[in-house]
N, C-alpha and C positions, 0 to 999 in steps of 0.2 A: 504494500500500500504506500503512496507517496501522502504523507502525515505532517501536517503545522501544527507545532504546539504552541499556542501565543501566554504570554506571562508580562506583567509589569514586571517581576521580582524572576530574577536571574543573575550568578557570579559574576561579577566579583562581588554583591550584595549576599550577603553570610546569612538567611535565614532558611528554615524550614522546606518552606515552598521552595524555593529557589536551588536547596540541593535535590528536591523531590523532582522537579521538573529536568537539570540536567542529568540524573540518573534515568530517568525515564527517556529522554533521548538518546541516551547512549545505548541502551538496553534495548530501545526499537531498533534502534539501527545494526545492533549486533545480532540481530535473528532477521535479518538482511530489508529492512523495511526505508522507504528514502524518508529522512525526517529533517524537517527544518524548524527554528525556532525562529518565533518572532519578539522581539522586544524591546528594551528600552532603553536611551546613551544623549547623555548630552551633549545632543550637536546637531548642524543644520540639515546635512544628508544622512542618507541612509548607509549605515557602517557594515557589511559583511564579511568573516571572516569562517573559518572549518575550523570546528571542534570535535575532536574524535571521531571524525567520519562524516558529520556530519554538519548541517550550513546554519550561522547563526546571522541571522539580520536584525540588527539595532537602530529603531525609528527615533527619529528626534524627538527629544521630549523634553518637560520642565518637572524641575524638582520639586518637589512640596515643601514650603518651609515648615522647620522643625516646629512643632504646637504639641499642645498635651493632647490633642483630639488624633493627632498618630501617631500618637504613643512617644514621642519627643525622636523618632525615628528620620535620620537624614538622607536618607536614602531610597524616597518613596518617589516615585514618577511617575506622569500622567503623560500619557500617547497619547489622548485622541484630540490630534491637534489638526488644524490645517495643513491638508494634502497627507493627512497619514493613510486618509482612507482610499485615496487613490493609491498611495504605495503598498497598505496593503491587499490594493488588488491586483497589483501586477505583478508581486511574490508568488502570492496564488496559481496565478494566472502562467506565471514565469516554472513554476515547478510543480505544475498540473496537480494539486494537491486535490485528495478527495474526500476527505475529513480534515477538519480543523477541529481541536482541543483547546478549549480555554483554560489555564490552569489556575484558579484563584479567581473569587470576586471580589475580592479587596477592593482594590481601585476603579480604574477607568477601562482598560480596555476589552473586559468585557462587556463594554457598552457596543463597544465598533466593530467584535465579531458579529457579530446574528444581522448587523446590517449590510457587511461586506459579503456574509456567504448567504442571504437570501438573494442579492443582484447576481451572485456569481451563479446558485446553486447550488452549493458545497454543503452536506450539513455539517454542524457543528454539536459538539458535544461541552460541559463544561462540569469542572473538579472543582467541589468546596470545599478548600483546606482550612480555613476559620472562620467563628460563628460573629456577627458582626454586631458589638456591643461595647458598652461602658460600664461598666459596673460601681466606678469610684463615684459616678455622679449619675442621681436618679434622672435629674430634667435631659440631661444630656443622653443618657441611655433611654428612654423614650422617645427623642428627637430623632436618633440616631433607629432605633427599632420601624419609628412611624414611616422614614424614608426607606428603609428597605424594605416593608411590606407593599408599599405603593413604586417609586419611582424606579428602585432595583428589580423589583417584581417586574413590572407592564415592560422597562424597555431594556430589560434585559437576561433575567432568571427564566423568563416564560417564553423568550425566542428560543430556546436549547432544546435540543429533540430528546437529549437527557442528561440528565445532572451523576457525578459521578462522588460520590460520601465517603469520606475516609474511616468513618466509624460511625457506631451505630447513635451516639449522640449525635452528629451531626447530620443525619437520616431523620432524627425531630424535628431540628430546626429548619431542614428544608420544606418539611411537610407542614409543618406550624406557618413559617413563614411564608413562604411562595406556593403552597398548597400543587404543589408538583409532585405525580407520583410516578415518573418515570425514572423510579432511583438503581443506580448501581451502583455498588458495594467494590471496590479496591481498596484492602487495608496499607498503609504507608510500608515498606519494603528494607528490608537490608541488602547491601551488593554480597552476594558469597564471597567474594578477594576479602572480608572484613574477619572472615574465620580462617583465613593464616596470618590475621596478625598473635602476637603471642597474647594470652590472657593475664586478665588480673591479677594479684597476689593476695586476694581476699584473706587467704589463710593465716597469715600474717600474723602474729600476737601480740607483738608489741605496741604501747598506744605511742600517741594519740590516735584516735577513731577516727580517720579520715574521711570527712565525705565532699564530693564532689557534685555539686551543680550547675548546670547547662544550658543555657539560652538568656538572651537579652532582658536585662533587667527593665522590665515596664510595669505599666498600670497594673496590669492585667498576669504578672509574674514577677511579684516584689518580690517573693522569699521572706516577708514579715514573719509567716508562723512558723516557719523554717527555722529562722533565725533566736526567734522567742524559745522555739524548743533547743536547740542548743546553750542560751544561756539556761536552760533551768538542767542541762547536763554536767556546766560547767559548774553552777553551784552546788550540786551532787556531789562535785568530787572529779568527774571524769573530763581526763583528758583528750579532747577533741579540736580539730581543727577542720574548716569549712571551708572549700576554696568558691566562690561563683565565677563563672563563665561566661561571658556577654559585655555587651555593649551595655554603661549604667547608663539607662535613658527618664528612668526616673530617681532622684537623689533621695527617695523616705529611706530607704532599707539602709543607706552610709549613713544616712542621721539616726535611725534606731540602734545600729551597730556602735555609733560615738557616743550616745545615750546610756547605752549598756556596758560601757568598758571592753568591748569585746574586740577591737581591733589588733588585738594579738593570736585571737580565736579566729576570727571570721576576715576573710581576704578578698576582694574584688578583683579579678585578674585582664578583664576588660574582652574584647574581641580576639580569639585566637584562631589560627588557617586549623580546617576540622582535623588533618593530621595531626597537628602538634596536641590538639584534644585526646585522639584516639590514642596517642603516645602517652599525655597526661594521666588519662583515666586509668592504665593500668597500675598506677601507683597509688590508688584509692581504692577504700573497702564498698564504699555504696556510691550511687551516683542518686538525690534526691531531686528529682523534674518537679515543677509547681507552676501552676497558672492555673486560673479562677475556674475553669470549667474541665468537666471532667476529659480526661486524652492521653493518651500516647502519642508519640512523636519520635522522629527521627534519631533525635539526640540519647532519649531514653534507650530505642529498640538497637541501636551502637555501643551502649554502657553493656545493657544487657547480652550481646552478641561478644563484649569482651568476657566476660565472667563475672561480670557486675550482679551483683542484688541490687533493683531499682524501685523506687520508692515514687510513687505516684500518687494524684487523684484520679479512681476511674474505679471500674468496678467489673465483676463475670459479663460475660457477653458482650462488653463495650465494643469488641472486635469478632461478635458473631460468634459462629464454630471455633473460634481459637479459644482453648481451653485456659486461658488465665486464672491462675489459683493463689489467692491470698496466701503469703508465706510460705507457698511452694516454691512459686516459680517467679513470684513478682511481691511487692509491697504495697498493701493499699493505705491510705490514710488520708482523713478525712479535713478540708481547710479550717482552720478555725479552733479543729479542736488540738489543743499543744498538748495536755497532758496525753493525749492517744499516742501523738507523734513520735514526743520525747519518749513515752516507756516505746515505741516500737525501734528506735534508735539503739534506746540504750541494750535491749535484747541483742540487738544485734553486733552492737559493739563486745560485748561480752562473750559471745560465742561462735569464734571465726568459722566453727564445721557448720552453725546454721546459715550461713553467709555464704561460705563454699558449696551448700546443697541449694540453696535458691540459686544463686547465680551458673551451677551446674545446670538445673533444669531449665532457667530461662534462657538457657545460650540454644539447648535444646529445641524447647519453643519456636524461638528463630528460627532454627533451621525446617525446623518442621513445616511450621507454617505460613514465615513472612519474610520470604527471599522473593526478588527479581523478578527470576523466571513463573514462577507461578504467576506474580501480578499481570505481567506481560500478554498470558496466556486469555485472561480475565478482559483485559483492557482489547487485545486484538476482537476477539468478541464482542466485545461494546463497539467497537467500530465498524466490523464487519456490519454488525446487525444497523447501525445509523447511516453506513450504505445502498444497505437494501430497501428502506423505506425509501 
């Protein structure tokens, strides 16, 4: 199939999505499919160059400046500018593409798909990787809720022949929200190259309890309770040390950290390239992911693919048939509540064979259930079937 996968959020921009989308081109393209990316670069023409096989085109665009409404994030941009949409019909049109993928409805450009491939004819499919809300503030998160049941809805969630859910919460929100039942199910993936890197040393006995945490510090993934349960470990007695990962894009979590004397405990290590992370992680006992709604994510299911025991919000079934087992194979815990947290920490700092048998069975998991190739197989199917309509 010759396949466009369009994204605002694409490398050298370090989140989520962004590594989700160029794994998944790489991954089409190696089971021999022609895949091109389209997306975002500040500047006046349009930039192409070949990434691993495969054609990346970068439409001009402007950046969003940094606000608390995205998340104090620098690196957001908006395509759909003047003459994008002519250029992106002549990529189209230039590399006969017969499905187009919108990956994210975060921003703008899936506004300019459903319009560019009903002129062309092309269907288009589109992936919800996050639920789109505010939490810290009610008026704002209603504001923000009323425009995407109405203006996200009509001109742009309801042109898609079908919406593609990375988990079974966000399978709600699209049925809550956009009242669209055309849902398909691809859970977020691991590359198999991630299981010859060497594993963790959970087993470890010596303290401090090291735990590591993974993605951009925002609104909507402070590490507040995180961090509250650590100081009530440190006043226990136990020695522990907490590194976080990401860009700090909101400053509460370094003022609650100065608040609490804990800057000798708890570290900020800022944006790091995802190798030096995977290299990182193996020198930590847990890796703790947090953000306000319940998920799994890339950064966890790489902790966990190292030999990590991963600590989340989420819950059985959140990923369907994947069999997630509280304190088998993965860590659940709930926002809010510290004292759950803290005694689920401190279990596990105290007995590295419980550590080394969850993080044994989650790497398992992985393999079992959420590599590549499976998704690949899932999503080719999603396509096929949005061609033959």
């Amino acid at each position: 199939m010759n396949i466009a996968l369009v994204t605002n959020l694409f490398p050298p921009i370090q989140t989520g999505t962004a590594h989700w989308v160029k794994e998944l081109a790489y991954h089409l393209t190696r089971v021999g499919h022609h895949v091109v990316v389209v997306t975002c670069r500040l500047a006046h023409e349009v930039h192409s160059e070949i990434v691993d096989g495969y054609k990346v085109f970068r439409l001009p665009s402007y950046r969003l400046p940094v606000t608390k409404l995205a998340l104090g994030f620098e690196q957001f941009y908006l395509g759909y500018l003047p003459g994008n949409r002519q250029r992106l019909e002549e990529i189209l049109v230039q590399e006969r593409v017969e499905i187009v993928h919108q990956c994210g409805h975060l921003l703008d450009l899936d506004f300019l798909v459903p319009q560019v491939c009903k002129r062309l004819d092309i269907p288009a499919v589109c992936s919800i990787h996050t639920i789109i809300h505010f939490p810290r503030n009610r008026i704002v998160d209603g504001l923000m809720k009323l425009v995407d049941r109405t203006l996200v809805k009509w001109l742009s969630i309801s042109r898609y022949q079908c919406l593609i859910s990375l988990d079974v919460e966000i399978a709600k929100y699209i049925r809550d929200r956009y009242r669209h039942h055309n849902i398909r199910f691809v859970y977020p993936c691991i590359d198999p190259e991630v299981f010859e890197l060497p594993t963790a040393n959970v087993l470890e006995k010596e303290f401090p309890f090291k735990i590591l945490s993974i993605g951009h510090v925002t609104t909507m993934r402070h590490r507040l309770d995180l961090i509250r349960a650590v100081d009530r470990l440190v006043k226990d007695g136990l020695a522990v040390e907490l590194l976080i990962v990401g860009k700090v894009l909101d400053p509460t979590p370094v003022k609650l950290v100065e608040q609490l004397g804990l800057q000798e405990v708890v570290r900020f290590a800022g944006e790091l390239p995802r190798q030096k992370v995977l290299e990182l992680a193996r020198n930590y006992h847990i890796e703790a992911h947090w953000i306000t709604t319940p998920g799994l994510g890339t950064a966890i299911l790489e902790a966990m693919t190292l030999g990590l025991p991963a600590m989340t919000y989420a819950y059985p079934g959140i990923y369907g048939e994947v069999p997630l087992a509280d304190m088998e194979n993965i860590v659940f815990a709930t926002p809010g509540d510290i004292p759950e947290i803290a005694s689920r920490l401190t279990s596990l700092a105290n007995s590295p064979s419980l550590r080394a048998a969850i993080g044994k069975e989650g790497r398992k998991l992985i393999q079992d259930y959420l590599t590549w190739p499976k998704a690949i197989r899932d999503i080719e199917s999603i396509y096929a079937e949005a061609i033959s309509r």
